[in-house]
C-alpha positions in Angstrom: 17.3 0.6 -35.7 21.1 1.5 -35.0 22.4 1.9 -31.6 23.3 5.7 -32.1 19.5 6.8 -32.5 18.7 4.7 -29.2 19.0 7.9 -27.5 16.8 10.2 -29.6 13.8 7.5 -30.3 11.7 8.8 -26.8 8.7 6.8 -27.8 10.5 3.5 -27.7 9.4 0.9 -25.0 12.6 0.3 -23.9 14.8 3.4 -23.0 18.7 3.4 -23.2 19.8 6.5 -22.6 18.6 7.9 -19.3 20.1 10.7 -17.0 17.9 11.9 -14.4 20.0 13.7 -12.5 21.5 15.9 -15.6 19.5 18.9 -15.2 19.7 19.1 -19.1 18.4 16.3 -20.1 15.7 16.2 -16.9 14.6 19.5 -18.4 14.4 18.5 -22.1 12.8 15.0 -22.1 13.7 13.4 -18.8 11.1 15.1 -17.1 8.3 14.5 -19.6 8.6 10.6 -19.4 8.7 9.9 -15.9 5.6 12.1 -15.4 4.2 9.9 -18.3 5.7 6.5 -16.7 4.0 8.1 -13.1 0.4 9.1 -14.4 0.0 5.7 -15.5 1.9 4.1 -12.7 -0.7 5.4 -10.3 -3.6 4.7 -11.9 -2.6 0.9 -11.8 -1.7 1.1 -8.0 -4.6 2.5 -7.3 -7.0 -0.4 -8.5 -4.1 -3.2 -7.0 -4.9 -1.7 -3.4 -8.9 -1.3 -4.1 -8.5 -5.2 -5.1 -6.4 -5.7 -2.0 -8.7 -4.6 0.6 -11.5 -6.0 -1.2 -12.3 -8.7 1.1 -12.6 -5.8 4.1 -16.2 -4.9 2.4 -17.1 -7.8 0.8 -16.8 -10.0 4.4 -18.8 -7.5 6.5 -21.5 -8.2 3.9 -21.1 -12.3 3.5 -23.3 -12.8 6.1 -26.3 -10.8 5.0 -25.8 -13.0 1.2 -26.1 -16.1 3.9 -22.5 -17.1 4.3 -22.6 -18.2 8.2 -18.8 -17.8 8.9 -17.5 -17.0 12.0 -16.4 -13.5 13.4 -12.9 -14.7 13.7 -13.3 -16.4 10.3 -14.8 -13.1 8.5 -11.5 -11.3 10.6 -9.0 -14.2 8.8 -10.9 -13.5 5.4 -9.7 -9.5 6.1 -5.8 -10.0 7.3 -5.1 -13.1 4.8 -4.8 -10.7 1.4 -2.3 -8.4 3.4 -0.2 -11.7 4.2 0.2 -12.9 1.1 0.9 -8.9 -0.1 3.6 -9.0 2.4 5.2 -12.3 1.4 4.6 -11.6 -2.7 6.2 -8.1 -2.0 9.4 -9.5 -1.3 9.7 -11.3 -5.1 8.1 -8.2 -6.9 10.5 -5.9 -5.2 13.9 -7.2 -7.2 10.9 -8.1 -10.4 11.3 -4.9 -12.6 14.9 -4.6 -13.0 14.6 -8.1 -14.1 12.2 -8.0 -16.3 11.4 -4.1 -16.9 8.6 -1.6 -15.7 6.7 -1.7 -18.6 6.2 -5.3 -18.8 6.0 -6.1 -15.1 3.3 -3.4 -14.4 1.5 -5.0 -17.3 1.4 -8.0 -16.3 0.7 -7.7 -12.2 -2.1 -5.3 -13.3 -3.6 -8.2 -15.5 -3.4 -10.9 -13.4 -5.8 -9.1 -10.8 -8.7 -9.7 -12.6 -8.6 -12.9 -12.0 -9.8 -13.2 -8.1 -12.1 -10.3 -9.1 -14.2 -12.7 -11.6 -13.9 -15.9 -9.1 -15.4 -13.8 -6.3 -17.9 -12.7 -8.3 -19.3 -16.2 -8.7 -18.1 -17.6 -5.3 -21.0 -14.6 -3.3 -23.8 -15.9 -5.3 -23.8 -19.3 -4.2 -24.1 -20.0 -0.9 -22.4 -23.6 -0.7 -19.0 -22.0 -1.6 -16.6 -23.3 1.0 -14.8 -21.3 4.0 -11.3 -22.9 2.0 -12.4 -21.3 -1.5 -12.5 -18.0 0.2 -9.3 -18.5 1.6 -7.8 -19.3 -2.0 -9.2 -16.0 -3.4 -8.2 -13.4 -0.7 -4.9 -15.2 -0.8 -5.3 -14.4 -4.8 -6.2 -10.8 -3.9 -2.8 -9.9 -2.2 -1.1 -10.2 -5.5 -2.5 -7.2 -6.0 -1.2 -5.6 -2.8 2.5 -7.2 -3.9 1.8 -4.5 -6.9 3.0 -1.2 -4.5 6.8 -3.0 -4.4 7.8 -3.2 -7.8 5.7 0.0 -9.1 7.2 2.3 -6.2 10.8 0.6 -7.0 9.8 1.5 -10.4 9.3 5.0 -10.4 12.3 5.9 -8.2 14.4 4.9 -11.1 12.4 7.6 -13.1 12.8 10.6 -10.7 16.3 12.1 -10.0 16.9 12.4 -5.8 15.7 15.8 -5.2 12.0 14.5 -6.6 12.2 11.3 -5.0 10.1 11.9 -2.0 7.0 13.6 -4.1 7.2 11.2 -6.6 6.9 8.1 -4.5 4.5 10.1 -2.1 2.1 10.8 -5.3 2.4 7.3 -6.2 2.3 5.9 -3.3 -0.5 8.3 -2.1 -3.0 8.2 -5.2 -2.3 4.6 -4.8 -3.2 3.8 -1.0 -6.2 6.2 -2.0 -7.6 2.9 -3.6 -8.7 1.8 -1.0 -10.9 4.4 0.2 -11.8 4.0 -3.4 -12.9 0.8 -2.7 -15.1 1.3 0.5 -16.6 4.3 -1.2 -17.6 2.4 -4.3 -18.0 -1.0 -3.6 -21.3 -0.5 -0.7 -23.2 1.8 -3.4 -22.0 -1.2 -6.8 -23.4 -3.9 -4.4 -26.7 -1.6 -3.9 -27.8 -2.3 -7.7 -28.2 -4.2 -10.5 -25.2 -3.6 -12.7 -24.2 -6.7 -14.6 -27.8 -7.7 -15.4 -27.8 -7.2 -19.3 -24.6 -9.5 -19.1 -26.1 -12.0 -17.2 -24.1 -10.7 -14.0 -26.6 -12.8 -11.5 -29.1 -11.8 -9.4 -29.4 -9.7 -6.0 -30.3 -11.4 -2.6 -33.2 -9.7 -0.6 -32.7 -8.2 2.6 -34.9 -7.8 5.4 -35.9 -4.1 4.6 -36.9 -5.6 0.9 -34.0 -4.0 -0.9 -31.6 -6.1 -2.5 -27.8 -7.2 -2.3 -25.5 -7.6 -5.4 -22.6 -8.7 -3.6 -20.7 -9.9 -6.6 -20.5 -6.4 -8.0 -18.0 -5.4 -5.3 -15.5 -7.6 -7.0 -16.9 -7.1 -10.8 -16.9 -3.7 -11.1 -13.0 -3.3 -11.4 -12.9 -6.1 -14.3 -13.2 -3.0 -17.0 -10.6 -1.0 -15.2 -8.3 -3.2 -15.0 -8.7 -4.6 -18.6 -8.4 -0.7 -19.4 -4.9 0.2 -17.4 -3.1 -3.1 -18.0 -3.4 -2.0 -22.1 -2.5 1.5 -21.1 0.3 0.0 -19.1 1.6 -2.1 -21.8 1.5 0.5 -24.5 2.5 3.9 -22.9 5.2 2.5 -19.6 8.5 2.3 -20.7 11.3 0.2 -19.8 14.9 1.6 -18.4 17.6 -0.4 -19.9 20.0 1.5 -16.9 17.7 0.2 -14.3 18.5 -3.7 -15.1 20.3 -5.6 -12.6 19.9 -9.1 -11.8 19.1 -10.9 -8.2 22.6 -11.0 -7.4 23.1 -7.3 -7.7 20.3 -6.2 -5.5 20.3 -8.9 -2.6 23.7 -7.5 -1.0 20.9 -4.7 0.7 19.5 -7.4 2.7 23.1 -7.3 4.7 23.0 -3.4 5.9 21.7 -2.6 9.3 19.4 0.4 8.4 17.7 -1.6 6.1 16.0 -3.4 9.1 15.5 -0.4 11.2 13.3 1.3 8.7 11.4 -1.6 7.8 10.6 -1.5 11.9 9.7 2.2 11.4 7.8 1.6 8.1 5.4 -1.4 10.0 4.8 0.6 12.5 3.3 3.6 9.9 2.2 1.4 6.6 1.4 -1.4 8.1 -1.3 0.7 10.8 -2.5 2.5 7.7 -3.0 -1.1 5.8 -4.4 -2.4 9.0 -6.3 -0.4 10.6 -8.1 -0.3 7.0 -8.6 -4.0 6.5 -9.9 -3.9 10.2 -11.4 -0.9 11.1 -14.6 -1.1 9.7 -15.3 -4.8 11.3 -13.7 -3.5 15.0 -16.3 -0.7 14.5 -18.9 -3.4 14.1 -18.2 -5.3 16.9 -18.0 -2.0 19.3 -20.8 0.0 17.9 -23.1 -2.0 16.0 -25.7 0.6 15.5 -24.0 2.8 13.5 -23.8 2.1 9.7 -19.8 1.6 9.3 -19.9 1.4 5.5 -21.2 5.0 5.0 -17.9 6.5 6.8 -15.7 4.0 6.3 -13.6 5.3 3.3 -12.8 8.7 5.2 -9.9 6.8 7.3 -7.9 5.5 4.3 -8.8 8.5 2.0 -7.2 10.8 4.8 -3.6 8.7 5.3 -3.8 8.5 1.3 -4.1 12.1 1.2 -1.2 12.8 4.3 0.8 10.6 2.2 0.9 12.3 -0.9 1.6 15.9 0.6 4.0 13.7 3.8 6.7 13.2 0.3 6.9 16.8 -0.5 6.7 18.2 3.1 9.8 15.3 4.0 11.9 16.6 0.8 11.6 20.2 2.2 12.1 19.5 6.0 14.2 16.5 6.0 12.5 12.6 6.7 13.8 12.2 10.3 12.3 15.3 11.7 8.9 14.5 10.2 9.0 10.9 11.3 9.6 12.0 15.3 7.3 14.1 15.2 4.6 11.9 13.7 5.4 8.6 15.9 4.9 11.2 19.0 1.3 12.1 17.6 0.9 8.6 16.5 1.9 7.0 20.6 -0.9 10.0 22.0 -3.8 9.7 20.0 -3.0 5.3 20.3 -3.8 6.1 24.2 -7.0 8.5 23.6 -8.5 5.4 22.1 -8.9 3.5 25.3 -11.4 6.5 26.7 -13.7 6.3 23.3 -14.2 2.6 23.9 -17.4 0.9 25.2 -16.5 -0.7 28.8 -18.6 -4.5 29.2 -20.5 -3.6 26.5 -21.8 -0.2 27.8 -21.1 3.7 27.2 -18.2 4.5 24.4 -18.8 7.2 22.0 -18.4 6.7 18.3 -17.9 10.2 17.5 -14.2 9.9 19.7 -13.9 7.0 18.6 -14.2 8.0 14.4 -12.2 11.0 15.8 -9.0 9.3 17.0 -8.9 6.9 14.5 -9.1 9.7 11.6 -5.4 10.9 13.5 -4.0 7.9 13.5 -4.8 7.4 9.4 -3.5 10.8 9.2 -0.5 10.6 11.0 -0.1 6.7 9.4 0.1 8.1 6.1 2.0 11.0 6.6 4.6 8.8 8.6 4.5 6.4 5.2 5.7 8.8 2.8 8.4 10.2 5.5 9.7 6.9 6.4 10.2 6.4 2.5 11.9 9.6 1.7 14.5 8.9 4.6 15.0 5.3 3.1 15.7 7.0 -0.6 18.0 9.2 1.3 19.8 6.8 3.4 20.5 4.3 1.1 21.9 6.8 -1.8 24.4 7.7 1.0 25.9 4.5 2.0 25.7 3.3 -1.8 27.5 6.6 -2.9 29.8 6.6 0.1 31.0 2.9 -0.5 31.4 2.8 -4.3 33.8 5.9 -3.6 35.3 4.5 -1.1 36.2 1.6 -3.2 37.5 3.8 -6.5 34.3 3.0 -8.1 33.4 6.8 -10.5 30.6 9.1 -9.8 28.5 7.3 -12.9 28.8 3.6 -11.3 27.9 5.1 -7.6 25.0 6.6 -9.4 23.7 3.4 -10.6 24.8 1.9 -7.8 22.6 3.8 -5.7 19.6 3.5 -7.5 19.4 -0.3 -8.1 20.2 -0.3 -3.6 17.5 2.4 -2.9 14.8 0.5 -5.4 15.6 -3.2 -3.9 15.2 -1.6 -0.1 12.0 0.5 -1.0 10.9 -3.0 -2.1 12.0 -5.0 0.2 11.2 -2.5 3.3 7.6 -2.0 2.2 7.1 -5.8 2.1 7.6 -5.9 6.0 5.5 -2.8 6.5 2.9 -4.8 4.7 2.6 -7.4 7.1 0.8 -4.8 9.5 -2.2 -5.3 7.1 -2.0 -9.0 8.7 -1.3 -8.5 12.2 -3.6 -5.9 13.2 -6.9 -7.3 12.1 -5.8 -10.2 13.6 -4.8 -9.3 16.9 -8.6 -7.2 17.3 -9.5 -10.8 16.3 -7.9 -12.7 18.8 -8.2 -9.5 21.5 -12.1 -9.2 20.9 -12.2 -13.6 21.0 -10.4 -13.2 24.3 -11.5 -10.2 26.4 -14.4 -9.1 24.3 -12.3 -5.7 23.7 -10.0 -4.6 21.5 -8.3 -3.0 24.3 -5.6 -5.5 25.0 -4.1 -5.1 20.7 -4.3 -1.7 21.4 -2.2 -1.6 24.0 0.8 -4.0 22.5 0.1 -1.3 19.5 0.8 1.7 22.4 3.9 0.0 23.5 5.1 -0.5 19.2 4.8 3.2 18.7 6.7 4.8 21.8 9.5 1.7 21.1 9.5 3.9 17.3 9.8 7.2 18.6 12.5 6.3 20.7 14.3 4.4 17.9 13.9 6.9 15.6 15.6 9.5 18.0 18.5 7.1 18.9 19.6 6.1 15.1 18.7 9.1 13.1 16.9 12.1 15.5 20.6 13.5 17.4 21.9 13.5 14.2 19.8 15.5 11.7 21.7 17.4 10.2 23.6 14.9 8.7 20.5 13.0 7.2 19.3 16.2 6.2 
């Protein structure tokens, strides 16, 4: 195949000719393959974050297979997937304009099914050690090092005026697998799936039903075999987006970098956390009341905020959304402290679900505003500075796009670490006081420190952020 036809041969893996931002050639064929590239990117982040927050429904439930681990130990087994998703997040975010979309979301999508079949066996013996567990949640945070590369991904695809409903639909869908997850996984673990495969038996339970615990991990093996094929066949790769670890670590240097990563803990990393810990806190506070059945609604709500937060921030502007949100976010962190049982007595689950329910909301809709402000900030000072320096409109261009996907990467890789610290600091809180008042409270302090920073670096000056 010449060169010259590289432009016109569209089903091609690799792509060489690619102008988002030329309304022409968005509305001829641009357009058509990045909603391709983004309807199976999200597919594929879906299942990585309903494999990341795995171990949040599968250790509530080790105890009933008779696992006799700790509370603090079942609490480690929930944070340790989110700190290894943090720490992978960081590689993966510079991975796929070294290596390529395509091939990258292939292969990160493959790889999961690899602590899915190991936990599988590891619930149905009983002898498995506290350490193996370890090993496999640490496995499972691969998958949440997926969200880096495939939202850096996609913002190559999308010129800047789609940016912020593009990532929010990827990024939404995506973070909606984990609700997936906590929907699915207590009614898999309810029956006999595997059997005619030899999938292992079910442990009884005191009311006589009994507990398949290794189908909470099993029964993403077939989706996963399914999208990584889909991934490998139908994804392309963007020869403009390739740029080596040289080109992309400069963006560790600027300033805003860091203060958006502070702003996107403090929104992603509540929504990741306060899934991988809500439904044990509720435990532990209310243990009458059957977590597992609502436990899904939290996470399908800030999944849902997030995908409609992109498209609101591309209308109204990031910054406005963000202050707003942190403000709701600081209120409804306070209200908690009244729904919460005092020494064991009164608290009342219904305020309780209630609050919580706003702060998934208001975490997800501050996820997808956090990152539209990022994709607009950093095309600014990449712009700015290439022009500055003589550099043409077509190098700024690319410029910008290699800065805004190694930020997006790198910034969500910090907001990921939330995942970590807020299960464990109920941990430590509840091991402490015996309430989860006291993480709370350091959580209080976290969000009115973001609506003030928010205000100070980017709020008095909206309009030129806009």
């Amino acid at each position: 195949m010449s060169h010259s036809s590289a432009p016109e041969r569209e089903s091609g893996a690799v792509i060489t000719d690619w102008r988002p931002e030329d309304p022409a050639f968005w509305q001829q064929r641009g357009h058509r393959v990045a909603s391709r590239n983004l309807w199976i990117s999200v597919p594929c982040l879906l299942l990585a974050f309903c494999v990341w927050m795995l171990f949040s429904a599968v250790a509530v439930n080790l105890p009933k297979v008779g696992f006799t681990f700790t509370t603090d130990q079942l609490f480690m087994l929930t944070a340790l997937p989110s700190l290894s998703g943090a720490l992978l997040r960081v590689p993966y975010a510079f991975m796929v304009p070294v290596f390529g979309g395509r091939r990258w979301t292939a292969f990160s999508t493959g790889i999961m099914i690899v602590p899915c079949v190991w936990l599988g066996f590891a619930v149905q013996d009983t002898s498995t050690p506290f350490s193996v567990f370890v090993i496999i949640s640490l496995l499972c945070g691969f998958a949440g090092a997926n969200f880096a590369s495939s939202m850096a991904n996609i913002s190559f695809f999308f010129p800047k005026a789609k940016q912020g409903g593009a990532l929010g639909i990827n990024g939404g869908l995506g973070n909606m697998g984990v609700s997936v997850m906590q929907l699915i996984a207590p009614l898999a673990i309810s029956v006999s799936i595997f059997a005619a495969f030899g999938g292992g038996t079910g442990v009884e339970q005191a009311d006589g039903s009994s507990l398949f615990l290794q189908n909470a991990a099993w029964i993403w093996g077939p989706f996963l075999v399914v999208f990584t094929l889909a991934a490998w066949f139908f994804m392309n790769d963007l020869s403009a987006s390739k740029a080596s670890l040289s080109e992309q670590l400069p963006v560790l240097k600027r300033g805003h970098l860091w203060v958006m990563a502070l702003l996107y803990l403090a929104t992603f990393g509540s929504f990741i956390g306060f899934s991988a810990g809500f439904a044990m806190l509720s435990k532990t506070q209310f243990p009458d009341v059957q977590i597992l059945h609502f436990a899904f609604f939290g996470p399908f709500i800030g999944a849902l905020a997030r995908s409609v937060g992109g498209m609101i921030s591309d209308r109204l502007g990031g910054t406005r959304v963000t202050l707003v949100n942190f403000v709701v976010m600081a209120v409804f962190c306070a209200l908690l402290f009244l729904t919460l049982p005092a020494g064991g007595e009164g608290g009342n689950f219904i305020a309780f679900f209630g609050v919580f329910m706003v702060l998934f909301l208001t975490a997800g809709l501050g996820s997808a505003s956090t990152f539209q402000m990022i994709s607009v900030i950093f095309r600014k000072l990449t712009m700015d500075r290439v022009k500055a320096q003589g550099g043409s409109e077509e190098q700024a261009m690319r410029e910008a796009a290699t800065d805004t996907a190694a930020a997006l990467g790198f910034i969500s890789a910090i907001g990921a670490i939330g995942g970590f610290f807020i299960p464990k600091a109920f941990g430590i809180s509840l091991d402490l006081t015996g309430s989860p008042a006291g993480a709370m409270k350091v959580f209080l302090v976290f969000y009115i420190a973001c609506v003030v920073i928010t205000w100070l670096v980017y709020g008095r000056n909206t309009k030129k952020n806009k």
